[in-house]
DRENDO-1510 file (C-alpha; in Angstrom, 1 decimal, always signed):
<recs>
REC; n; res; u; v; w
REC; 1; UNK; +150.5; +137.4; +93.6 .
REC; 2; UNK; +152.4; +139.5; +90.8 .
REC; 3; UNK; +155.2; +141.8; +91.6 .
REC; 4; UNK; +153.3; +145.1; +91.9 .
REC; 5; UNK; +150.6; +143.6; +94.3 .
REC; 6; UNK; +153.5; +142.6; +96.6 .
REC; 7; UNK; +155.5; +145.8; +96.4 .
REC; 8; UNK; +151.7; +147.0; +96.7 .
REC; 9; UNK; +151.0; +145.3; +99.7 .
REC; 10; UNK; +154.3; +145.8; +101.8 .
REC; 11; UNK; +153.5; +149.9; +101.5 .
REC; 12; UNK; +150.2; +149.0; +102.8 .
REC; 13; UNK; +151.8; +147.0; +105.9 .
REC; 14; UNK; +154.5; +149.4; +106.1 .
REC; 15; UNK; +152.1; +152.8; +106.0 .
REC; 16; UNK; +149.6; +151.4; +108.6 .
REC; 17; UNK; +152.3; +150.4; +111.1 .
REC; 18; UNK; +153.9; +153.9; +110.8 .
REC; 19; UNK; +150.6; +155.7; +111.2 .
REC; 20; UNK; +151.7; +156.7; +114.9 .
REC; 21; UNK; +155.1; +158.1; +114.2 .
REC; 22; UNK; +153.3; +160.7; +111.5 .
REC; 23; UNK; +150.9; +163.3; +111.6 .
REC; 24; UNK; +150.9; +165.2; +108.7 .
REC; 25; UNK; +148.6; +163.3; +106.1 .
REC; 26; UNK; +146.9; +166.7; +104.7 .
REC; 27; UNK; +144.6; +168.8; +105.8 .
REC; 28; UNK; +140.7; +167.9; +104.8 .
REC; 29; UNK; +138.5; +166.7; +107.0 .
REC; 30; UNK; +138.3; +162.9; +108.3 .
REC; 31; UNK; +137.0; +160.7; +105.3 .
REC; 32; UNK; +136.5; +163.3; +102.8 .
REC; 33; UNK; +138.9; +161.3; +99.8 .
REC; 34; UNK; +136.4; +158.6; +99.8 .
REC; 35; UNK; +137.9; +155.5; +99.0 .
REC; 36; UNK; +138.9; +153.7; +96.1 .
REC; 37; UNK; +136.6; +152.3; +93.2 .
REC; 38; UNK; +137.6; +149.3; +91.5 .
REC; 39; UNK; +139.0; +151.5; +88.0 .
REC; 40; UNK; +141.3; +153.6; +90.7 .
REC; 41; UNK; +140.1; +156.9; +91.0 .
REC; 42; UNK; +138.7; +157.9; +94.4 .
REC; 43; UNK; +135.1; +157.3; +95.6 .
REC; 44; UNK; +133.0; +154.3; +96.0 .
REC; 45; UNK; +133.5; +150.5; +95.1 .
REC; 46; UNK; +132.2; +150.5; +91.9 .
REC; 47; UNK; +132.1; +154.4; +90.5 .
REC; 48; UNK; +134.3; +157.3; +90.8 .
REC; 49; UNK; +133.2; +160.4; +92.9 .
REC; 50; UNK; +134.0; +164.1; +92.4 .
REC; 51; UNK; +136.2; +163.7; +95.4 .
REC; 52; UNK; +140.1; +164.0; +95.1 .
REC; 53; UNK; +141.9; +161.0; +97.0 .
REC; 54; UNK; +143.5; +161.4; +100.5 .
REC; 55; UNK; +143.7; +164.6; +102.6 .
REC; 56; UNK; +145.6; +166.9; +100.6 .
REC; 57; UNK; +144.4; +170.5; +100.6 .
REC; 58; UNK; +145.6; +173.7; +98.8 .
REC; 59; UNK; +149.2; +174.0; +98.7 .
REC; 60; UNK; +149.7; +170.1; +99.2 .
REC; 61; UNK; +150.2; +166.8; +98.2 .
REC; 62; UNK; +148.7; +163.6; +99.1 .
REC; 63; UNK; +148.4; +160.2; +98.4 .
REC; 64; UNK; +146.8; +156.8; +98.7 .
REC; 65; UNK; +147.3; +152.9; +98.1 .
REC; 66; UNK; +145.1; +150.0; +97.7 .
REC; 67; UNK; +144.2; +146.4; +97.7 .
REC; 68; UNK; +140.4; +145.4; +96.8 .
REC; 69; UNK; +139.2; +141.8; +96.6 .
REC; 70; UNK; +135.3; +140.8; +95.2 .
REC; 71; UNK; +134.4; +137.2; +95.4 .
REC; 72; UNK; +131.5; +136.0; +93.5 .
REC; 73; UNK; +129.8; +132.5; +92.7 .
REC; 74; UNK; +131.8; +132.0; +89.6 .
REC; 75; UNK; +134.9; +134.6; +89.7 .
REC; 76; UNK; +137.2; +136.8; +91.4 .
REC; 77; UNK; +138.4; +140.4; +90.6 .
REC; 78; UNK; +141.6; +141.4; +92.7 .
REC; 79; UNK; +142.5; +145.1; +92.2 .
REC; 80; UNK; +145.8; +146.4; +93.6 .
REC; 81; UNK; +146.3; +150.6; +92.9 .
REC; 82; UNK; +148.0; +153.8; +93.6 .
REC; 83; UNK; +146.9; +157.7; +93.4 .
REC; 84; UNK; +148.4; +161.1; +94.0 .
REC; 85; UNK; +146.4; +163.6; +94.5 .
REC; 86; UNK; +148.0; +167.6; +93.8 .
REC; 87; UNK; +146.7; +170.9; +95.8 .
REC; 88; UNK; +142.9; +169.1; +95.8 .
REC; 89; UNK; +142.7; +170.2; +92.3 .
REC; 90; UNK; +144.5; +167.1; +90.3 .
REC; 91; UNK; +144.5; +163.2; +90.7 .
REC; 92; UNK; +146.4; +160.3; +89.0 .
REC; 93; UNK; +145.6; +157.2; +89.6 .
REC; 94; UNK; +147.4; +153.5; +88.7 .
REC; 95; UNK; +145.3; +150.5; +88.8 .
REC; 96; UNK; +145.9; +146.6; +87.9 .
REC; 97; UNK; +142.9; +144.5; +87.5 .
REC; 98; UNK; +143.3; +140.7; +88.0 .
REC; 99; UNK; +139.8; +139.1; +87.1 .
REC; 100; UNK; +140.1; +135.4; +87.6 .
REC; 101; UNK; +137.3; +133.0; +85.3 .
REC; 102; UNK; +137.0; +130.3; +87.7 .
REC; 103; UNK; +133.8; +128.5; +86.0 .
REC; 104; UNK; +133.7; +130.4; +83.1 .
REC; 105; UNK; +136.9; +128.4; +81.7 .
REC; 106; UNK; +134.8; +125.3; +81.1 .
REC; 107; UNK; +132.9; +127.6; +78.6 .
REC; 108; UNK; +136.2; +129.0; +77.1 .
REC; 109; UNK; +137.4; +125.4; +76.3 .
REC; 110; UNK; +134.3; +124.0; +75.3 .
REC; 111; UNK; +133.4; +126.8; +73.0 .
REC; 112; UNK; +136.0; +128.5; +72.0 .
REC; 113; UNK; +138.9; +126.0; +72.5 .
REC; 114; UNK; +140.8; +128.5; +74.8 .
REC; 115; UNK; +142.4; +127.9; +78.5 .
REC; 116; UNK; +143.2; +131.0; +80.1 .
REC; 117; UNK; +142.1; +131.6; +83.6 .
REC; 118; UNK; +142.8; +135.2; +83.8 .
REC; 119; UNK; +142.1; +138.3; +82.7 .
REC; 120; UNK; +144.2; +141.3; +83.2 .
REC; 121; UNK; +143.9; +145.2; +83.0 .
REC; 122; UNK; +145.5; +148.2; +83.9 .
REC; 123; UNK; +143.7; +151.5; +83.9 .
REC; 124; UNK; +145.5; +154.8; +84.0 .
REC; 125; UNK; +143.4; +157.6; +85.8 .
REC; 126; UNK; +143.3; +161.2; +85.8 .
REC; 127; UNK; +140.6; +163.5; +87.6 .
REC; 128; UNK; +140.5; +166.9; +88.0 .
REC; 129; UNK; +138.1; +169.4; +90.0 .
REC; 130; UNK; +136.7; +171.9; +88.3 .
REC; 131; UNK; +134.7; +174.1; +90.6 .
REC; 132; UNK; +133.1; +174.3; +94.3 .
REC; 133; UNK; +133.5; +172.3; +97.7 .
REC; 134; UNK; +131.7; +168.9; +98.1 .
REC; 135; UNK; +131.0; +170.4; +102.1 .
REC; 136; UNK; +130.6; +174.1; +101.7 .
REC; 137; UNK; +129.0; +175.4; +98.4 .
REC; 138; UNK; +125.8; +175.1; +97.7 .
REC; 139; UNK; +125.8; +173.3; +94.7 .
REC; 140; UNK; +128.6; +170.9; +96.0 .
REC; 141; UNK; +131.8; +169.8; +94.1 .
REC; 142; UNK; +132.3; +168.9; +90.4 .
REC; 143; UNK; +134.9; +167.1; +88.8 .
REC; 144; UNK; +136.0; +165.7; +85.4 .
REC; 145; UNK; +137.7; +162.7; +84.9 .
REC; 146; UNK; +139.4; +159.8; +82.1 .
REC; 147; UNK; +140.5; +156.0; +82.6 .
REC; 148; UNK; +142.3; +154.9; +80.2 .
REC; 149; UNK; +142.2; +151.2; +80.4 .
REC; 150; UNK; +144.1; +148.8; +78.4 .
REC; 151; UNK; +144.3; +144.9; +78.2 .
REC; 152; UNK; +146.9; +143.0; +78.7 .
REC; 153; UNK; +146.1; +139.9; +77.0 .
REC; 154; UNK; +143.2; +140.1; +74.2 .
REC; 155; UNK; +142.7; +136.1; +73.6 .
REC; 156; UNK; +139.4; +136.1; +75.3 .
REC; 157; UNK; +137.5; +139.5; +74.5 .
REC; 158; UNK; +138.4; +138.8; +70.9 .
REC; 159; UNK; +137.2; +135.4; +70.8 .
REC; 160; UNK; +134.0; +136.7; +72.2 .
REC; 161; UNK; +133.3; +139.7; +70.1 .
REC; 162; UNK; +135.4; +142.7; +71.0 .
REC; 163; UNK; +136.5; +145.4; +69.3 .
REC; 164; UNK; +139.6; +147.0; +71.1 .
REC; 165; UNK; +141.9; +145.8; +73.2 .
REC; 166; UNK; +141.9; +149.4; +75.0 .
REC; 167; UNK; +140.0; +152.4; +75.6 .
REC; 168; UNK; +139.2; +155.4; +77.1 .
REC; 169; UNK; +135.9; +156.1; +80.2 .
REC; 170; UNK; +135.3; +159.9; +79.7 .
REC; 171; UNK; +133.1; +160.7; +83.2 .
REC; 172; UNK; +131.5; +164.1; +84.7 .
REC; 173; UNK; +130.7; +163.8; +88.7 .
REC; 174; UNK; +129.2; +165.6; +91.2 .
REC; 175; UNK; +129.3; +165.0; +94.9 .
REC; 176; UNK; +127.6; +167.3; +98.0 .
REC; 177; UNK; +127.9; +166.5; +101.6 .
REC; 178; UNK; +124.6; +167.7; +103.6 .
REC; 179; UNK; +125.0; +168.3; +106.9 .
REC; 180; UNK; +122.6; +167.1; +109.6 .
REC; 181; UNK; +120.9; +165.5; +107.2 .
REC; 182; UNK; +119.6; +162.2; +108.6 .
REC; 183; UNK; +118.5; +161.9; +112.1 .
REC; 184; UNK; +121.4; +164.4; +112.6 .
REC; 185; UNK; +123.5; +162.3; +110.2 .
REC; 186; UNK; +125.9; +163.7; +107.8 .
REC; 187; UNK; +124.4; +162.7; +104.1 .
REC; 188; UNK; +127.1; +161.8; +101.0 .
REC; 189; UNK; +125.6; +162.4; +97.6 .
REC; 190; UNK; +127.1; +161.6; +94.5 .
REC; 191; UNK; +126.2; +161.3; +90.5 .
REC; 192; UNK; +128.4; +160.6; +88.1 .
REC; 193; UNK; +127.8; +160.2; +84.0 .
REC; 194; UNK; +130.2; +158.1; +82.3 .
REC; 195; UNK; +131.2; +158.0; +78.5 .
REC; 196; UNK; +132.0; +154.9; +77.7 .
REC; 197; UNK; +131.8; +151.4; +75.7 .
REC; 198; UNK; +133.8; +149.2; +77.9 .
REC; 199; UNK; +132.4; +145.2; +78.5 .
REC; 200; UNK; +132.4; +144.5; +82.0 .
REC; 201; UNK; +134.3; +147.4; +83.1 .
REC; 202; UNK; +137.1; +146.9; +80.0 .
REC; 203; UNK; +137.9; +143.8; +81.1 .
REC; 204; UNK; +135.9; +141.8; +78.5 .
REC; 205; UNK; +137.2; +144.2; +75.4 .
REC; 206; UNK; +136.1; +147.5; +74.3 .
REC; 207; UNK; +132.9; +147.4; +71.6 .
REC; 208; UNK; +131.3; +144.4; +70.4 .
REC; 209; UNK; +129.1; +143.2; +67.7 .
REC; 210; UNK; +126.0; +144.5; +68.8 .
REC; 211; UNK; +127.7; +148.5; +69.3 .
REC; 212; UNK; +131.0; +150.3; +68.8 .
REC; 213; UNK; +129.7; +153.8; +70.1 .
REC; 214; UNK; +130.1; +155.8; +73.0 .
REC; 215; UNK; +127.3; +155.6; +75.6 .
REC; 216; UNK; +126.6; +158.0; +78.3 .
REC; 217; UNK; +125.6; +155.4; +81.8 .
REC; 218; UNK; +124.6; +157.0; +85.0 .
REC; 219; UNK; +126.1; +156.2; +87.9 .
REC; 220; UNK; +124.6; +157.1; +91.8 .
REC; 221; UNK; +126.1; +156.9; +95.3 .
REC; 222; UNK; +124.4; +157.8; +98.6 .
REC; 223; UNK; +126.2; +157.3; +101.8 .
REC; 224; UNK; +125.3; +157.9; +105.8 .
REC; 225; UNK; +127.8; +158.7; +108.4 .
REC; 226; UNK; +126.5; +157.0; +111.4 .
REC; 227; UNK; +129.2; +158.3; +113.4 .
REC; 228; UNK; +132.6; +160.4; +111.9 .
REC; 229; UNK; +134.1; +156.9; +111.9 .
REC; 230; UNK; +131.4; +154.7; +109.9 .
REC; 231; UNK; +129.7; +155.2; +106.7 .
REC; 232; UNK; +126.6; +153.4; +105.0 .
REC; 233; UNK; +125.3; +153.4; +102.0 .
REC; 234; UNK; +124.4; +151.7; +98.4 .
REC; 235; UNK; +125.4; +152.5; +95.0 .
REC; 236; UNK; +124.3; +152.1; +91.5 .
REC; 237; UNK; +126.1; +151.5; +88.0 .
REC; 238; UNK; +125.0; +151.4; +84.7 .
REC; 239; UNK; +126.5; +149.3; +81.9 .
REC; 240; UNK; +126.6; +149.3; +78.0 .
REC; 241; UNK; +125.6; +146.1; +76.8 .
REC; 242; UNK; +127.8; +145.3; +73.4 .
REC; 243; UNK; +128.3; +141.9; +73.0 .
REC; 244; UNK; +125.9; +139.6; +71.8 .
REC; 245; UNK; +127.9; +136.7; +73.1 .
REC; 246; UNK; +126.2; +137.4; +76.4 .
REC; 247; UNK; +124.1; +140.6; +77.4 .
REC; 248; UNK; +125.4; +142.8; +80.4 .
REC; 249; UNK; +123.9; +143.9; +83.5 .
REC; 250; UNK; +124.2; +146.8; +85.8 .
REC; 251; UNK; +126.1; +147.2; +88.8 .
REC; 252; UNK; +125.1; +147.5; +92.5 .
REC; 253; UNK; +126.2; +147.2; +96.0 .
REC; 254; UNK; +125.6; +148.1; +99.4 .
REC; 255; UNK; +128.4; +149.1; +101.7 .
REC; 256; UNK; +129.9; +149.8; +104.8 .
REC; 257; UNK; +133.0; +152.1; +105.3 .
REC; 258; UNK; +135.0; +152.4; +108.6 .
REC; 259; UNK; +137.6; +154.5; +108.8 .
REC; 260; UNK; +139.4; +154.3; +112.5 .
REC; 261; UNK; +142.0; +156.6; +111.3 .
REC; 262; UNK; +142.7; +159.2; +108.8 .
REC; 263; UNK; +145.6; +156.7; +107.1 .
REC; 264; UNK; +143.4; +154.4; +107.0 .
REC; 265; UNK; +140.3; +152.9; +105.3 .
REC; 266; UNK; +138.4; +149.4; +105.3 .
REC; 267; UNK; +135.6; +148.9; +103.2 .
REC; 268; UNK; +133.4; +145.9; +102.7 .
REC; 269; UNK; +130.2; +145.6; +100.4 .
REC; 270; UNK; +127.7; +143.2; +99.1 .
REC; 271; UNK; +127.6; +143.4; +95.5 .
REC; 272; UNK; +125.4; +141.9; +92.6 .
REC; 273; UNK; +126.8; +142.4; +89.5 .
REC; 274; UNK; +123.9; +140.2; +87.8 .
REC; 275; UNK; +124.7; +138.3; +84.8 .
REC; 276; UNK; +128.4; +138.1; +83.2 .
REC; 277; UNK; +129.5; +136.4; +80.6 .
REC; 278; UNK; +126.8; +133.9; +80.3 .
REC; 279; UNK; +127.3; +133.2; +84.1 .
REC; 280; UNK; +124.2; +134.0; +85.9 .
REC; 281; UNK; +123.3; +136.0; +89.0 .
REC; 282; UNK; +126.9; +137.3; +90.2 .
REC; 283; UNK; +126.5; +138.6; +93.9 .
REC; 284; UNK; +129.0; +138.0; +96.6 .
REC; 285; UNK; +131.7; +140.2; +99.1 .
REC; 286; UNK; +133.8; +143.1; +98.4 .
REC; 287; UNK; +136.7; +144.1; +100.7 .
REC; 288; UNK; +139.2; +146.8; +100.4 .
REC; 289; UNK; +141.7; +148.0; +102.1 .
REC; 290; UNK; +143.0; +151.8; +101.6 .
REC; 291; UNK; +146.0; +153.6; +103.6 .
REC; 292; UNK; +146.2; +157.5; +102.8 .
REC; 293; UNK; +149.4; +159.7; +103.7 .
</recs>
């Protein structure tokens, strides 16, 4: 585990044991910051929401950290991150993005004679709302929104066909919560379009030899509260596909959020990311772990 991940993880420890001794930690309503997606920002695993992170409100600050884990056949993506959210209007995000090749670095070696076994990211996040209320108007809560992700080590994406070693997701979302929807259920909505021409997320490069533009994907959400403390639902991803060293599929997952406490939320998911670099069929588990103050 790097440095950050371990500074990371003792604020997580230390946040969730103080929980008791503090009760200021904003004031929105119970699990309205979502949670964290794996580039950062706040909403769902896999795509960012119109939501600002945490509880803040007008007039205050907020916050949140992170630790996500997805285990599939053949790799694993660790994501450790921080945000700060200012008077619900402004969000900045940190996030470092470990993806570990596992089988792929049999294919690396053989075909391109190289050994790492890693691939790492860190995406720099910024979100800000730009008009209504996700529970109150009408037309629910739009946000805009850019991750700037770079690379830190180009080896592999350039072997395989890459462009960049960094650039910039340029994203427009809109959430709504309807009340009372569902059997009496609370219903989350959320669509979000993405600018964008990252490979696998910008952790495979940025442009390849089949594209170099921009590409607007569409991303969806939809989440039940069963009760205020639980939340189910599925969401969707789109993906550029820019390499011909091996095409890319969407993104999907189905989760379940539980959130026992307002500094606190534990996510877990099934997700199937399909087919990635040359490795077929990627489903497996997602956990996360998110404390808010």
């Amino acid at each position: 585990m790097t440095r950050f991940a371990t500074l990371l993880s003792t604020g997580l420890l230390a946040l969730t044991a103080s929980a008791s001794l503090s009760a200021d930690t904003g004031s929105r309503l119970w699990a309205t910051g979502g949670v964290t997606s794996v580039g950062g920002a706040a909403g769902g695993g896999l795509s960012p929401w119109a939501l600002l992170g945490g509880y803040a409100s007008d007039e205050e600050w907020g916050g949140t950290l992170t630790l996500s884990r997805a285990a599939t056949d053949d790799y694993t993506l660790s994501v450790v991150g921080a945000g700060v959210t200012w008077n619900n209007r402004i969000e900045l995000t940190l996030a470092r993005q470990t993806l570990d090749l596992d089988s792929l670095v049999f294919t690396l070696k053989n075909g391109f004679g190289l050994e790492e076994d890693e691939l790492v990211q860190d995406v720099f996040g910024l979100k800000v709302r730009l008009a209504g209320d996700a529970l109150y108007s009408p037309w629910g809560q739009w946000s805009a929104g850019l991750l700037h992700k770079r690379n830190r080590e180009f080896t592999v994406p350039d072997a395989i066909g890459a462009e960049d070693d960094s650039g910039t997701d340029i994203y427009v979302g809109g959430s709504k919560l309807f009340f009372a929807a569902v059997m009496d259920r609370n219903l989350l909505v959320n669509a979000t379009v993405r600018g964008t021409k990252a490979n696998q997320g910008g952790l495979l490069g940025f442009g390849g030899d089949r594209n170099d533009s921009y590409e607007a994907m569409f991303e969806g959400s939809v989440g039940l509260f069963v009760t205020r403390q639980w939340l189910v639902g599925t969401e969707y991803r789109q993906k550029p596909d820019n390499l011909g060293f091996a095409t890319e599929d969407d993104w999907w997952d189905v989760f379940v959020a539980w959130v026992p406490d307002r500094r606190l939320s534990i996510t877990a998911a099934l997700v199937n990311l399909g087919d990635v670099a040359t490795l077929e069929d990627q489903r497996g588990a997602y956990l996360s772990l998110q404390a808010s103050f």
